[in-house]
N, C-alpha and C positions, 0 to 999 in steps of 0.2 A: 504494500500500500504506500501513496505516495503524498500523504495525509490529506487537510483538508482543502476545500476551495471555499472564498466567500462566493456568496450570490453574487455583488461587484461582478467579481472577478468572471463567472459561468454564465453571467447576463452579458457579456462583451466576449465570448466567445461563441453563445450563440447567437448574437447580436453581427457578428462575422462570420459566419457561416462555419466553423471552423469546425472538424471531424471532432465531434463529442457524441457518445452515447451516455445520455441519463435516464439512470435506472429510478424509478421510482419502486420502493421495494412495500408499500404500504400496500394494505390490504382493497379489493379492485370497487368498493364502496366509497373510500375513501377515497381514491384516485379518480372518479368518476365526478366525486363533488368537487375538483379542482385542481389542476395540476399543470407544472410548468411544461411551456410548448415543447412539442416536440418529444417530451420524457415518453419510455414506453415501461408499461406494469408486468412487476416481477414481484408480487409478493415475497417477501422473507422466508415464507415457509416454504415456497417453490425452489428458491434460487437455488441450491443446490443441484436439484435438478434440471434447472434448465441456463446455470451458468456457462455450457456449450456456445449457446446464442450469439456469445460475447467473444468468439473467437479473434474472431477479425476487427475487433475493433483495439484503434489507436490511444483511444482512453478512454475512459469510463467513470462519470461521478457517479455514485450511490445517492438516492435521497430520502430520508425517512420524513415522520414529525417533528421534532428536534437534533437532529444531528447525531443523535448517541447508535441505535442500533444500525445507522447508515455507516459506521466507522468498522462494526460487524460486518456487515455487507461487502463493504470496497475489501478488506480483509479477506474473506471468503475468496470474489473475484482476482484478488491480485494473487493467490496462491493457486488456482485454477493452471495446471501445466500446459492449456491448450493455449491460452492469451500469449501471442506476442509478447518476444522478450523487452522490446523498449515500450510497449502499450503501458500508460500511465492509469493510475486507479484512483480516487480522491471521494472523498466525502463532502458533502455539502455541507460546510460547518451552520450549525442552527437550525438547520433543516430548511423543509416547505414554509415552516413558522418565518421563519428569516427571510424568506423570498419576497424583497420587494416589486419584481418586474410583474406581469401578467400570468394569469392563472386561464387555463384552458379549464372546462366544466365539462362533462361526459363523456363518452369514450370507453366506457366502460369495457375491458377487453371481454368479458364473459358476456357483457347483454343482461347482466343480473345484479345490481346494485342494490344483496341484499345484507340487512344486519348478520344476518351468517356468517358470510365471509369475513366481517369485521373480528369475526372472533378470533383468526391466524393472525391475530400480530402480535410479535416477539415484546412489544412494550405498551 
């Protein structure tokens, strides 16, 4: 892991079009009610399983609700032996909480925005 990123800083990199993947790793209720452009959902409790996804990419923020189990997450992914050896891993420090740029609303990757799902999150 290659520690954290401020918002600043992930808001002017995708503000640049610049090769980032952000994982939002909250549960897909939660990412449904709002979430940064472009992020795609990887719930926490998935990611293991589907940390493949991530092969190919150049870097990678993590994003939770505060910052804490997206520092888990980038961890996870940055030990993952398929990732690119210069591919960069970062956390969003503060998290979604911290995110002052826009907020995408729906999306929902399942089609099911329900309190169920809210129950897999690690925090």
């Amino acid at each position: 892991m290659d520690g954290e990123i401020s918002a600043a800083e992930l808001e002017a990199l995708l503000d640049d079009d610049e090769d980032v993947r952000v994982v939002d790793i909250r549960p897909p209720a939660a990412f449904a009610s709002g979430h940064i452009p472009g992020s795609e959902n990887v719930p926490f409790a998935e990611l293991p399983r589907s940390v493949d996804r991530l092969a190919d990419a150049g870097r990678v923020v993590t994003v939770c609700p505060h910052g804490e189990a997206s520092v888990q997450a980038a961890r996870l992914v940055a030990s993952y032996e398929g990732l690119a050896d210069d591919a960069r891993v970062e956390s969003l420090a503060d998290g979604i909480t911290g995110w002052t740029g826009d907020l995408v609303a729906g999306d929902d990757p399942d089609g099911d925005a329900d309190a169920e799902s809210a129950t897999d999150a690690p925090f």
